[in-house]
C-alpha positions in Angstrom: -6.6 41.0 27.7 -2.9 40.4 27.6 -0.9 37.9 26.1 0.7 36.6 29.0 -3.2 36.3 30.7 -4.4 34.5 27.8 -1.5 31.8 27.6 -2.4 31.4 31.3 -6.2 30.8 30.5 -5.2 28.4 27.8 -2.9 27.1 29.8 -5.8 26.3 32.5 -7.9 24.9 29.7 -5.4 22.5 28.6 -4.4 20.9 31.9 -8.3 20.8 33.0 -8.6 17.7 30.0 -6.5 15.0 32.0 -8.2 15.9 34.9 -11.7 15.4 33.2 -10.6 12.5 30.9 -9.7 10.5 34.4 -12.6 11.6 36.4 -15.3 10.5 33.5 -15.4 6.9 33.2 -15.9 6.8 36.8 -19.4 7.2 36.1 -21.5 4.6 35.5 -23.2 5.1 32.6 -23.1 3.6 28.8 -23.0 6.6 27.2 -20.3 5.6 24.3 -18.8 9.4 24.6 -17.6 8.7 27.9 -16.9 4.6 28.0 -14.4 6.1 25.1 -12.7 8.0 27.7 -11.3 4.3 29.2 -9.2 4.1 26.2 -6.7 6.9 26.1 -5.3 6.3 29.9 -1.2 5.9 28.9 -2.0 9.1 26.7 -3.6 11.2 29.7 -1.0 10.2 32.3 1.3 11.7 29.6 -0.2 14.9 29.0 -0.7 14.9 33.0 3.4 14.7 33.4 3.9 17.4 30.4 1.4 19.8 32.1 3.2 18.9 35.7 6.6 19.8 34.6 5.6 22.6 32.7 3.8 23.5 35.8 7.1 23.1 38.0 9.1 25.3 35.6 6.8 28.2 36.0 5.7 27.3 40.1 7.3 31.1 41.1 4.3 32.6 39.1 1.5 29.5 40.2 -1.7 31.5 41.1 -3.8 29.5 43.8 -6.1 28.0 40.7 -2.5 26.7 39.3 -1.6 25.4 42.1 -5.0 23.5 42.5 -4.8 22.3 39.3 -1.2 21.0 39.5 -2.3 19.1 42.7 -5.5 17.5 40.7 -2.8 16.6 37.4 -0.9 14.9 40.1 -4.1 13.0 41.2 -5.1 12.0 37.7 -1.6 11.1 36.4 -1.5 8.7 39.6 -5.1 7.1 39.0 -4.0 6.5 35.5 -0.8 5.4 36.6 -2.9 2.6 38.5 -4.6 1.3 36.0 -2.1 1.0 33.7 0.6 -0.7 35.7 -0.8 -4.7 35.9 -0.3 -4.6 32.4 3.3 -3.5 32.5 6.0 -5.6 32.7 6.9 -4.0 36.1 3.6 -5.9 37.8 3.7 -10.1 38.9 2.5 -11.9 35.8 -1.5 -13.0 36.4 -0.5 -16.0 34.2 2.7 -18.3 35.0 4.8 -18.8 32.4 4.8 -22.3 31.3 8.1 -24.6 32.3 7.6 -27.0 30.0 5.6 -26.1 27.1 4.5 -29.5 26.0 3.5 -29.6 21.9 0.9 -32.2 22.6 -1.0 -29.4 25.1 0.0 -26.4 23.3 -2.2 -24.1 21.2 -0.8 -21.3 19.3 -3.2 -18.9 18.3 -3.1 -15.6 16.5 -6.2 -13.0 16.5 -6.1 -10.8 13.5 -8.6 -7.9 12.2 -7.9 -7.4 8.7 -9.5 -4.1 7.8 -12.4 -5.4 5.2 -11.3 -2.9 2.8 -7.5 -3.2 3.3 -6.0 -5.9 0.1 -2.9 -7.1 1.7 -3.6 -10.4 2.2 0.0 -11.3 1.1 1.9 -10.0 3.9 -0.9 -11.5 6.4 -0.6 -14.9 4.5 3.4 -14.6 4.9 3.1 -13.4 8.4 1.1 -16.6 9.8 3.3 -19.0 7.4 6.3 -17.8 9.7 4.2 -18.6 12.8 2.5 -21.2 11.6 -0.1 -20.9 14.3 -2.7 -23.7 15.0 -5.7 -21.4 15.4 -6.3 -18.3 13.3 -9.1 -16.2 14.6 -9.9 -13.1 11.6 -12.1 -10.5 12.2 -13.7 -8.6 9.5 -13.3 -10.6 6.6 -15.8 -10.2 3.3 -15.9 -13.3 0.5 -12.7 -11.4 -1.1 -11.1 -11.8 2.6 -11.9 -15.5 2.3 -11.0 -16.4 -1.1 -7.6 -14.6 -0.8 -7.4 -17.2 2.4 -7.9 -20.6 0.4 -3.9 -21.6 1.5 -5.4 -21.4 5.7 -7.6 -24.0 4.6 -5.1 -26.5 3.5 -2.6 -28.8 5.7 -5.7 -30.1 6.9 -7.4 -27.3 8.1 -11.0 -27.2 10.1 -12.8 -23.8 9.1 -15.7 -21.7 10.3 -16.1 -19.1 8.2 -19.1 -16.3 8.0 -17.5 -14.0 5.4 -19.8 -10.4 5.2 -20.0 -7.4 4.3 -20.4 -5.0 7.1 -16.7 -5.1 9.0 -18.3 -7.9 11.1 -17.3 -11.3 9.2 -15.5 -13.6 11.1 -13.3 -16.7 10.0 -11.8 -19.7 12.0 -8.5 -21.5 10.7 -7.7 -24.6 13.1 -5.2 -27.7 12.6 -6.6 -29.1 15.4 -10.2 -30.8 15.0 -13.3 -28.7 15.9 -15.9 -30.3 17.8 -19.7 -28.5 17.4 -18.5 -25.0 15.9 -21.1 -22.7 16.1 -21.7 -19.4 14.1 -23.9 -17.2 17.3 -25.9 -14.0 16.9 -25.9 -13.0 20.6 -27.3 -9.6 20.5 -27.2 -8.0 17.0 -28.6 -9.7 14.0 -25.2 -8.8 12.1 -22.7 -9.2 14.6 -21.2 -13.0 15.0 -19.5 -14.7 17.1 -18.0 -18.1 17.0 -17.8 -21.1 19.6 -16.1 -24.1 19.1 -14.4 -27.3 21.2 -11.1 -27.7 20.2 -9.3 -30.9 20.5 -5.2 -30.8 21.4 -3.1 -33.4 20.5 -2.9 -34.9 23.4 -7.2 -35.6 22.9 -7.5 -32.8 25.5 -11.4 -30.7 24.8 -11.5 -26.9 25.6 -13.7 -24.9 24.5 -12.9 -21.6 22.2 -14.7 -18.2 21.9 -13.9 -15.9 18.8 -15.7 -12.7 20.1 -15.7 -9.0 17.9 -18.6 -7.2 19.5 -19.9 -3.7 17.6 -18.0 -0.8 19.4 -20.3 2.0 20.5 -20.7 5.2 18.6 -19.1 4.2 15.5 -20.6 2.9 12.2 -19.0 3.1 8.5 -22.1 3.3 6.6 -23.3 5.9 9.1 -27.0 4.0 9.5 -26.6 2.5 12.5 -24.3 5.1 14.9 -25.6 4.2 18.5 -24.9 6.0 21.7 -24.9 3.1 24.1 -22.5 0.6 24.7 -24.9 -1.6 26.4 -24.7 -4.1 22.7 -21.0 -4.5 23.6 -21.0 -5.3 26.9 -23.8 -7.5 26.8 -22.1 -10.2 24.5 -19.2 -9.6 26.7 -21.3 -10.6 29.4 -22.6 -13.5 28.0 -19.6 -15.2 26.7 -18.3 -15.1 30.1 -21.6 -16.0 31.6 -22.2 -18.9 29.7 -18.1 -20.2 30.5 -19.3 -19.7 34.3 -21.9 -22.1 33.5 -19.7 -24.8 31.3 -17.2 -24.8 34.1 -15.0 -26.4 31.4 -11.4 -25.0 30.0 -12.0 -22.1 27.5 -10.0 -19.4 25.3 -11.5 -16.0 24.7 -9.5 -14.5 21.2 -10.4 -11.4 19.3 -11.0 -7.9 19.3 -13.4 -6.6 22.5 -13.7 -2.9 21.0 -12.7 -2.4 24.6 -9.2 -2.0 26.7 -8.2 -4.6 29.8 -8.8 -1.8 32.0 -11.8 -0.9 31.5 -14.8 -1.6 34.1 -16.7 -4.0 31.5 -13.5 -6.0 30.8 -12.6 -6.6 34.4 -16.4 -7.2 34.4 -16.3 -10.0 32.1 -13.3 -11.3 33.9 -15.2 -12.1 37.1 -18.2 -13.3 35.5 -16.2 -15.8 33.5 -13.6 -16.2 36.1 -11.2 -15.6 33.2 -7.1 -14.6 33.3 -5.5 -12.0 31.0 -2.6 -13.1 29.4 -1.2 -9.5 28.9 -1.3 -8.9 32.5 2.4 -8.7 34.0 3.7 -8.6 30.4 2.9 -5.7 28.6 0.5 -3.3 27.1 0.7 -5.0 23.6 -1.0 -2.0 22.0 -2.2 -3.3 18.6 -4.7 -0.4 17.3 -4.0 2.1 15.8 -1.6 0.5 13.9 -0.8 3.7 11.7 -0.6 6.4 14.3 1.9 5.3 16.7 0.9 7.9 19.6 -2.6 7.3 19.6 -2.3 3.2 20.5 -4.6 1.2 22.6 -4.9 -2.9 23.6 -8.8 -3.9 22.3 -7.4 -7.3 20.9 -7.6 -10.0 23.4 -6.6 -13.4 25.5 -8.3 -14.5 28.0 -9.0 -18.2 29.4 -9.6 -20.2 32.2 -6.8 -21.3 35.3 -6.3 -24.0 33.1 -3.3 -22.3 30.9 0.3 -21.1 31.5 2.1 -19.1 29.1 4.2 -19.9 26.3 4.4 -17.1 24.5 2.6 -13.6 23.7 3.7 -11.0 20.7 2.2 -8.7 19.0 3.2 -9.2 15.3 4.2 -7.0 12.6 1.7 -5.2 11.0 -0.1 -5.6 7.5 -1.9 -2.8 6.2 -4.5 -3.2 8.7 -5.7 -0.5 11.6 -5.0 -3.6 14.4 -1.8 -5.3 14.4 -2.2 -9.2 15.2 -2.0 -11.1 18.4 -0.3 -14.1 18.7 -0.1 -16.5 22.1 1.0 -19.7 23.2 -0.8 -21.2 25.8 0.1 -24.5 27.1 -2.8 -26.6 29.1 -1.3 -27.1 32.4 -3.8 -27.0 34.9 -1.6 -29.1 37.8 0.9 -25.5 37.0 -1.7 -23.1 36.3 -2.4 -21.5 39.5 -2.2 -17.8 39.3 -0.3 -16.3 42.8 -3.8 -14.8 43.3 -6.2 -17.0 42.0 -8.9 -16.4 39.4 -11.0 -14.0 39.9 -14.4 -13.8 41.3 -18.2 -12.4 40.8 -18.4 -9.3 43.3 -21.4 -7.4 45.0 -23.9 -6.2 42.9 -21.9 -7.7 39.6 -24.6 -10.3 38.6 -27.1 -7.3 38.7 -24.9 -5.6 36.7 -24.8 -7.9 34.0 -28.5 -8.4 33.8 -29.1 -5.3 33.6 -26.9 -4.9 30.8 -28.4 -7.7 28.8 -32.1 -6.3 29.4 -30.8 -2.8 28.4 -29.3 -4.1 25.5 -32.8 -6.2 24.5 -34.3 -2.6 24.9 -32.3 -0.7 22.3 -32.8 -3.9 20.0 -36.5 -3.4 20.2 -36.2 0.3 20.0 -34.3 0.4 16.6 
């Protein structure tokens, strides 16, 4: 075998990976292998438009199979292309920006996972004392997380906090008064979540959801690794289910271990009826914080047509893997309207989501 004939081959090899990396979570399944494949989709249209040009430079040599394959990288880098564009500034914002962003009916928020074994609590601390935020959702906090977070506690400040030891604590800072915060178990004895009314300034109640489901496939302590996502997407499906039922304004903050793109997020949208602040605005990448290439957006805001948009940032980092999330949102339903409405339930969506849930109770029992 030649060298030129096995550059080729390799060649081959190499741009047959966007092709398969697009074409995989168009199944419907749950294996966690391929619901990963979701993530990377600014990566693979990148490689796609590498491989293309590279393809271009060479087309005087292109072999039928090359040329094939150029034609099905032009077909993935497009299909990735289309999923990734709402979320560009390029697209109409899903959310209007708020005209007037009233301080009585504002509420500044920041979503941060800390990284349970990460110690710089100082440089978060210092980072929300610039922002001064009125809600502080953490993720991943153990006692020494909490104790190091005594100042969030101060100026008066209503807490939830569920400190543990398994990268699945949760704690809730808020100036503004909680009204019947909750500390929920949906689906997995060790994974929280937290629900909460929240009353603005101007005596407004909406409700908030501080949400960090499991992520599929991936365990530190290496006892628990599961291949199904179903755990995930279940409490997905039931935080928006049960704001379907409320019918009253809500706020969805914290990490999904899952992108806006992806078929469970846009899922959870129509259950809830829920708007994505990122759309129209940006990607806001905020994991993996150390590896700049490799970036996706799994920390979240959603909420009901009941919000315009003050302000959205991602902040600077801190020694964790996520960088925060801050937003302003400003309750303006009279102004909230999106140009195309909020979204709705479709087809078989509601059979969907039950099945999820029941599949989900399964591998409960089954562990």
């Amino acid at each position: 075998m030649t060298a030129v004939l096995l550059v080729r081959i390799l060649l081959r090899l190499v741009a047959s990976v966007p092709v398969v990396l697009t074409t995989l979570p168009f199944l419907r399944t749950n294996l966690w292998w391929v619901r990963l494949c979701d993530f990377p989709r600014l990566q693979v249209a990148g490689l796609a438009l590498a491989l293309l040009l590279a393809a271009f430079s060479l087309r005087g040599r292109m072999e039928p199979v090359d040329q094939l394959l150029a034609g099905l990288l032009t077909v993935a880098m497009l299909i990735e292309a289309w999923f990734i564009f709402p979320f560009t500034p390029l697209a109409r914002k899903t959310v209007p920006d708020a005209a007037y962003p009233a301080p009585e009916r504002t509420l500044r928020v920041v979503a941060a996972n800390v990284l349970m074994e990460n110690r710089a609590a100082a440089a978060l601390l210092a980072i929300l004392s610039e922002r001064d935020p009125d809600i502080v959702l953490l993720a991943e906090p153990d006692a020494w997380w909490i104790e190091q977070c005594r100042p969030l506690e101060a100026s008066p400040r209503f807490t939830v906090l569920q400190p543990q030891s398994n990268t699945y604590g949760m704690a809730l800072y808020s100036r503004f008064e909680l009204i019947a915060p909750e500390v929920l178990f949906r689906v997995e004895p060790g994974v929280p979540s937290i629900r909460a009314g929240v009353r603005l300034s101007n005596g407004t109640l909406i409700e908030l959801h501080g949400v960090h489901p499991r992520p599929p496939g991936i365990d530190p302590s290496g006892e628990d690794e599961r291949q199904s996502s179903a755990p995930r997407d279940a409490e997905l499906i039931l935080v928006a289910s049960e704001i379907a039922e409320r019918g009253v304004p809500a706020v969805v903050v914290g990490g999904f271990n899952d992108v806006a793109w992806s078929h469970t997020t846009r899922l959870f949208q129509r259950l809830g009826r829920l708007l994505d602040t990122r759309a129209g605005r940006g990607l806001f990448n905020t994991f993996h914080a150390q590896h700049p290439v490799m970036r996706y957006p799994p920390d979240h805001v959603f909420h009901t047509g009941h919000f315009t948009v003050a302000g959205l940032e991602r902040l600077p980092g801190f020694g964790s893997d996520h960088f925060p999330m801050f937003a302003a949102l400003v309750f303006q339903p009279e102004a909230a309207t999106p140009p195309c409405g909020t979204p709705d339930p479709e087809g078989d969506d509601r059979q969907e989501a039950e099945q999820a849930i029941r599949q989900a109770a399964a591998e409960k029992v089954g562990r």
